[in-house]
VORO-747645 format. One record per residue (C-alpha): x, y, z; residue in one letter; residue number from 0. Coordinates in nm, 4 decimals. Example, Ala and Ser with C-alpha at 12.3 -4.5 7.8 and 13.67 -1.06 7.14 Angstrom:
VORO-747645
((1.2300, -0.4500, 0.7800), 'A', 0) ((1.3670, -0.1060, 0.7140), 'S', 1) 
***
This chain:
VORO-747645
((0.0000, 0.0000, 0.0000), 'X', 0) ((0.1197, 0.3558, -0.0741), 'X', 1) ((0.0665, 0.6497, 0.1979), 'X', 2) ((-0.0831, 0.9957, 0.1442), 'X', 3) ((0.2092, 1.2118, 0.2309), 'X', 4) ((0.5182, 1.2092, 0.0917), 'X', 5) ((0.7408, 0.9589, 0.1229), 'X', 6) ((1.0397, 0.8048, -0.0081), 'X', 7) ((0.9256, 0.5847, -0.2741), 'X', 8) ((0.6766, 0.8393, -0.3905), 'X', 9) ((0.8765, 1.1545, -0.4556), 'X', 10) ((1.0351, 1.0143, -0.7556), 'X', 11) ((0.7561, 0.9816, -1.0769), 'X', 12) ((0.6747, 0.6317, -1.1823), 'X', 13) ((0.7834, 0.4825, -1.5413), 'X', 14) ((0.4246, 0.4502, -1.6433), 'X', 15) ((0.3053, 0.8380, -1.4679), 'X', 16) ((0.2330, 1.1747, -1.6146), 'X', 17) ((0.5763, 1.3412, -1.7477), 'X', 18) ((0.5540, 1.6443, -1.9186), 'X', 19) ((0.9133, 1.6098, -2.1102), 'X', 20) ((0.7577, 1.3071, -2.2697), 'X', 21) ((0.4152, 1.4236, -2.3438), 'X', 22) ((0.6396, 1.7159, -2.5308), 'X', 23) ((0.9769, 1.6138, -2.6282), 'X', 24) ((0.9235, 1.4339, -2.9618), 'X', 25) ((0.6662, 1.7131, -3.0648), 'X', 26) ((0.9191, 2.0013, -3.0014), 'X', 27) ((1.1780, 1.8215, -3.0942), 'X', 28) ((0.9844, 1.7665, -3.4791), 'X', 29) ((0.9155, 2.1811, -3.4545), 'X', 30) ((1.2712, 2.2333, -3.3453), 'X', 31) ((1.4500, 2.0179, -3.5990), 'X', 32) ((1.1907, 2.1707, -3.8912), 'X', 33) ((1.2469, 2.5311, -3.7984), 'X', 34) ((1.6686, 2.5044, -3.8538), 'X', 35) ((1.6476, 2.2643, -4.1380), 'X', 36) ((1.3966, 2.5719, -4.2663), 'X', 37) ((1.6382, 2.8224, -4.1850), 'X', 38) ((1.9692, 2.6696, -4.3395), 'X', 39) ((1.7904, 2.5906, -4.6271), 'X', 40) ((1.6868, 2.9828, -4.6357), 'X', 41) ((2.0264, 3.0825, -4.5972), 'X', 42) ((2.1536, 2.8631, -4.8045), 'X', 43) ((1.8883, 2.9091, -5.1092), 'X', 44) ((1.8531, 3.2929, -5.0116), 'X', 45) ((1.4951, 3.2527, -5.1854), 'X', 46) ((1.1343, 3.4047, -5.0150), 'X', 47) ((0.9690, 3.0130, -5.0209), 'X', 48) ((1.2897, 2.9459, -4.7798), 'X', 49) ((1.2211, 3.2340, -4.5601), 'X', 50) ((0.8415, 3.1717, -4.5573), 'X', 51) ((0.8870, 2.8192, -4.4551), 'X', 52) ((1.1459, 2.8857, -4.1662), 'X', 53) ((0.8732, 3.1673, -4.0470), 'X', 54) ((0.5732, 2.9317, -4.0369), 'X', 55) ((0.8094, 2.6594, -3.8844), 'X', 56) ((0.8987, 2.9198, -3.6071), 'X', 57) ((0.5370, 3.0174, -3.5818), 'X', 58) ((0.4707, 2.6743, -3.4834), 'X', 59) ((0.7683, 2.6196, -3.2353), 'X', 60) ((0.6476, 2.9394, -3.0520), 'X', 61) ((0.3140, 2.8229, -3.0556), 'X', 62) ((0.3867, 2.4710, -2.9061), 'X', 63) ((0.6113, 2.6058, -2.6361), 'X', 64) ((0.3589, 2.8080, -2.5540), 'X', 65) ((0.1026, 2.5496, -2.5177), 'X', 66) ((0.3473, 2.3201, -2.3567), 'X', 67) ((0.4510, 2.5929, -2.0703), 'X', 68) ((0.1308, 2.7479, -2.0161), 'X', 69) ((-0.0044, 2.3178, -1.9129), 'X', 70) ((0.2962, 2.3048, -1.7098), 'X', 71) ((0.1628, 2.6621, -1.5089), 'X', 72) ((-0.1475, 2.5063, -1.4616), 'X', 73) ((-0.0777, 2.1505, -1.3613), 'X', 74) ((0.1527, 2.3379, -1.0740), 'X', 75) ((-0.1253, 2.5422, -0.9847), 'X', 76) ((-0.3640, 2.2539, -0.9731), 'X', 77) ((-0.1996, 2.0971, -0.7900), 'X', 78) ((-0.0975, 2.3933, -0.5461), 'X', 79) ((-0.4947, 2.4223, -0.5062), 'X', 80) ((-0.5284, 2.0243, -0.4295), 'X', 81) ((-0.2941, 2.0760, -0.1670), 'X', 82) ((-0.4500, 2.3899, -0.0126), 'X', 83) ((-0.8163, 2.1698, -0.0818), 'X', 84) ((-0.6511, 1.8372, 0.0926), 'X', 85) ((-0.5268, 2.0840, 0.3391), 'X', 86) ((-0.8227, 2.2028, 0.4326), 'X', 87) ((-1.0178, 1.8902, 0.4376), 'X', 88) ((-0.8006, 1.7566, 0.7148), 'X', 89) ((-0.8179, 2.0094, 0.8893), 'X', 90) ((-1.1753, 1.9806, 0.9016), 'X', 91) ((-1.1415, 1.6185, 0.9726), 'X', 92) ((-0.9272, 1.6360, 1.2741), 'X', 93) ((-0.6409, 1.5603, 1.0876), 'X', 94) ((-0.2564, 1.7064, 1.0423), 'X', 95) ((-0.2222, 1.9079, 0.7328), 'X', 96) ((-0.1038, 1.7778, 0.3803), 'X', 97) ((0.2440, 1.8691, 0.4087), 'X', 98) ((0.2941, 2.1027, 0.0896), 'X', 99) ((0.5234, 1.8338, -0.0889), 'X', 100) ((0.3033, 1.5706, -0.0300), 'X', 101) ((0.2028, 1.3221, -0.2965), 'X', 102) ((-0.1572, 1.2807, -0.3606), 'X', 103) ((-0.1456, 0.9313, -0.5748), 'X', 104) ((-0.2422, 0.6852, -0.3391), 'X', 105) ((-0.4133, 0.6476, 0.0691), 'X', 106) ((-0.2711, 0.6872, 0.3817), 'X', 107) ((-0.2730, 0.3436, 0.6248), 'X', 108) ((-0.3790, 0.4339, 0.9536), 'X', 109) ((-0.4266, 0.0713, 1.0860), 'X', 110) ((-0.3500, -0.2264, 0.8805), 'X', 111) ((-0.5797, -0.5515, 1.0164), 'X', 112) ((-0.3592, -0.8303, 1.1121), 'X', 113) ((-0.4961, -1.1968, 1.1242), 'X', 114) ((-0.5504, -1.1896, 1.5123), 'X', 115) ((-0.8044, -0.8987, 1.4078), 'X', 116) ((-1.0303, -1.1460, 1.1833), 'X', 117) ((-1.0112, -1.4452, 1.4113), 'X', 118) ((-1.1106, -1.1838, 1.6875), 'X', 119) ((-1.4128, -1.0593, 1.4527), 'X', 120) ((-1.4892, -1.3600, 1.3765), 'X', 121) ((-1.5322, -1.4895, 1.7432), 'X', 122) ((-1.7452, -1.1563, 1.7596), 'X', 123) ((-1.9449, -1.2869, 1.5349), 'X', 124) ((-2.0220, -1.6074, 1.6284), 'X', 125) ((-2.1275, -1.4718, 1.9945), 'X', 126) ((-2.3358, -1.1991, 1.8570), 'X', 127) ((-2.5296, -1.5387, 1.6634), 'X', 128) ((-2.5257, -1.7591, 2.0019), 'X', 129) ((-2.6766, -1.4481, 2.2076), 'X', 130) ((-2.9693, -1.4739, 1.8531), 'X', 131) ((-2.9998, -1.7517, 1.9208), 'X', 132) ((-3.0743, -1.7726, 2.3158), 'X', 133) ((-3.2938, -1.4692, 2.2724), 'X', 134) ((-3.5044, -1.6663, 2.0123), 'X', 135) ((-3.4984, -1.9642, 2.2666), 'X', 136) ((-3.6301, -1.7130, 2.5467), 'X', 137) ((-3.9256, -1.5737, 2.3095), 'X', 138) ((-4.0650, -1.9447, 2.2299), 'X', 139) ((-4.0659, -2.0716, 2.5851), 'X', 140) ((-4.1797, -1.7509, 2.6988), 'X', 141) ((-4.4758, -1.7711, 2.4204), 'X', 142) ((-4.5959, -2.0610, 2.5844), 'X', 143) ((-4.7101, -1.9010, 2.8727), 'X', 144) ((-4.7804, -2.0805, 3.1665), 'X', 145) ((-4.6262, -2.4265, 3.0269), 'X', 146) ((-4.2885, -2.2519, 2.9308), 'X', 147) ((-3.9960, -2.4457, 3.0616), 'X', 148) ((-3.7866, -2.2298, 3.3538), 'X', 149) ((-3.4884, -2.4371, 3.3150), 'X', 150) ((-3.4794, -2.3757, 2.9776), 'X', 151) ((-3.4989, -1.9832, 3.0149), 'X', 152) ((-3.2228, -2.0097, 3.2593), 'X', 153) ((-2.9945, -2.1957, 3.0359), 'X', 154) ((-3.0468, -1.9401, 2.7492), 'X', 155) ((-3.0244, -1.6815, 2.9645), 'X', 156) ((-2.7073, -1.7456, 3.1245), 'X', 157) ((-2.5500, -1.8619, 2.7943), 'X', 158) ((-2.6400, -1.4807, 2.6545), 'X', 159) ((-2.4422, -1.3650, 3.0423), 'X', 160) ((-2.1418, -1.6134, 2.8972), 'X', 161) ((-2.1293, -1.4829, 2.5846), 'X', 162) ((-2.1455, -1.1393, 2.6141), 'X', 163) ((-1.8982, -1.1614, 2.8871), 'X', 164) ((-1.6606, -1.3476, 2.6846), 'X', 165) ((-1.7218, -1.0849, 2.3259), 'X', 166) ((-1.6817, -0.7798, 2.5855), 'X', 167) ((-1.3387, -0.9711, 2.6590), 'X', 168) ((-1.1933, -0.9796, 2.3189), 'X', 169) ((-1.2718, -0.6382, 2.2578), 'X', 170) ((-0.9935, -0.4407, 2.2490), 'X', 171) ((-0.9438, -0.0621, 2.3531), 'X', 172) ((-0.9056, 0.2192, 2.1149), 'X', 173) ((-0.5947, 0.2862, 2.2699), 'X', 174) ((-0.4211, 0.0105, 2.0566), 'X', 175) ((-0.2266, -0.1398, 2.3652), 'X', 176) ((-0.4034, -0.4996, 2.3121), 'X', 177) ((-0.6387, -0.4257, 2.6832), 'X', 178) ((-0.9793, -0.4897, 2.7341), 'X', 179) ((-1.2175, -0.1713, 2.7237), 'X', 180) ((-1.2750, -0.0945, 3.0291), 'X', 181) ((-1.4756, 0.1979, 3.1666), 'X', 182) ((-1.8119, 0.2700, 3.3249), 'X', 183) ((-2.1288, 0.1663, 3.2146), 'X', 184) ((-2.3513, 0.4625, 3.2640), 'X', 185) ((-2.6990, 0.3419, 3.2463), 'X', 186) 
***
C-alpha cells in the first residue's frame, strides 16, 4: 500500500506516470528540428519560399512552447490548489495538514488488520449469533405461557451472560495497547 504524504518511494515519478518532457519532447523536438532545417535551407537558397517556410516553422515552435509551458503553469497550480483543498479537508477532519510536498497518488494506512483482528471478529461474530440464538430460545418458551420451561430460560439466559462476557473480553481498547475496554457503564 502507498501512503498519502510524501514519502520516499513516492517523490520520484513512476515509469508509467504523467511526465511532461515526454508528453512534449518528440513534438518540439519535430518543430525544433523543422524550424533550422527551414532556416539553413533559407540561408543557403537565399529565396522568399525558404524564408516563408522557416517563419511558419517558427510560428509553430512558438506556438507549441507556448502550449506546452502554459499546461505546465497550470498543472503546478492545480496541484498547489489540491494541496491547499486536501489541506483544508483535514483540517476539518481532525487531521494534520497535507504537508505542501506531499504526494496525492495513493491512501494513507492508519491501521493495517492483522490476522488476530479477523479471528477476533470472527469470534465476535459467532457470539453476537449464540446471544440470537438464546434470545429466540427465550421468546418461544416464553410464548408458551404458563407451560414454558424455567430451566430452559435459565440456560439461554445465562449462555447470553457467557457470551457477552466473553465478546466484551476480546474487545480491544481504542488505545491500541491490546487491553480490554474498560470503563463505566452509565446506564
Amino acid at each position: 500500500m502507498r501512503t498519502l504524504g510524501s514519502s520516499p518511494s513516492s517523490s520520484k515519478p513512476a515509469r508509467g506516470g504523467f511526465s511532461m518532457f515526454r508528453i512534449s519532447g518528440p513534438g518540439l523536438m519535430v518543430l525544433v528540428t523543422a524550424f533550422i532545417v527551414a532556416v539553413l535551407f533559407a540561408a543557403n537558397q537565399n529565396d522568399v519560399v525558404g524564408w516563408v517556410v522557416a517563419i511558419i516553422a517558427g510560428f509553430w515552435l512558438a506556438l507549441a512552447a507556448f502550449v506546452v509551458f502554459s499546461i505546465q503553469r497550470a498543472a503546478r497550480k492545480a496541484g498547489a490548489r489540491l494541496t491547499e483543498a486536501q489541506s483544508a479537508f483535514n483540517t476539518a477532519t481532525g487531521r494534520a495538514p497535507a504537508p505542501a510536498s506531499a504526494d496525492h497518488g495513493g491512501t494513507r494506512v492508519i491501521y493495517e488488520r492483522s490476522e488476530a483482528d479477523e479471528v477476533r471478529d470472527l469470534k465476535l461474530d459467532h457470539s453476537f449469533k449464540i446471544v440470537q440464538v438464546q434470545v429466540r430460545v427465550v421468546e418461544d418458551e416464553r410464548a408458551k405461557g404458563a407451560s414454558a420451561n424455567q430451566d430452559t430460560i435459565n440456560r439461554a439466559l445465562e449462555t447470553i451472560e457467557i457470551t457477552a462476557t466473553n465478546a466484551r473480553d476480546m474487545i480491544k481498547s481504542s488505545g491500541g495497547s491490546g487491553e480490554p475496554v474498560a470503563g463505566t457503564i452509565i446506564d
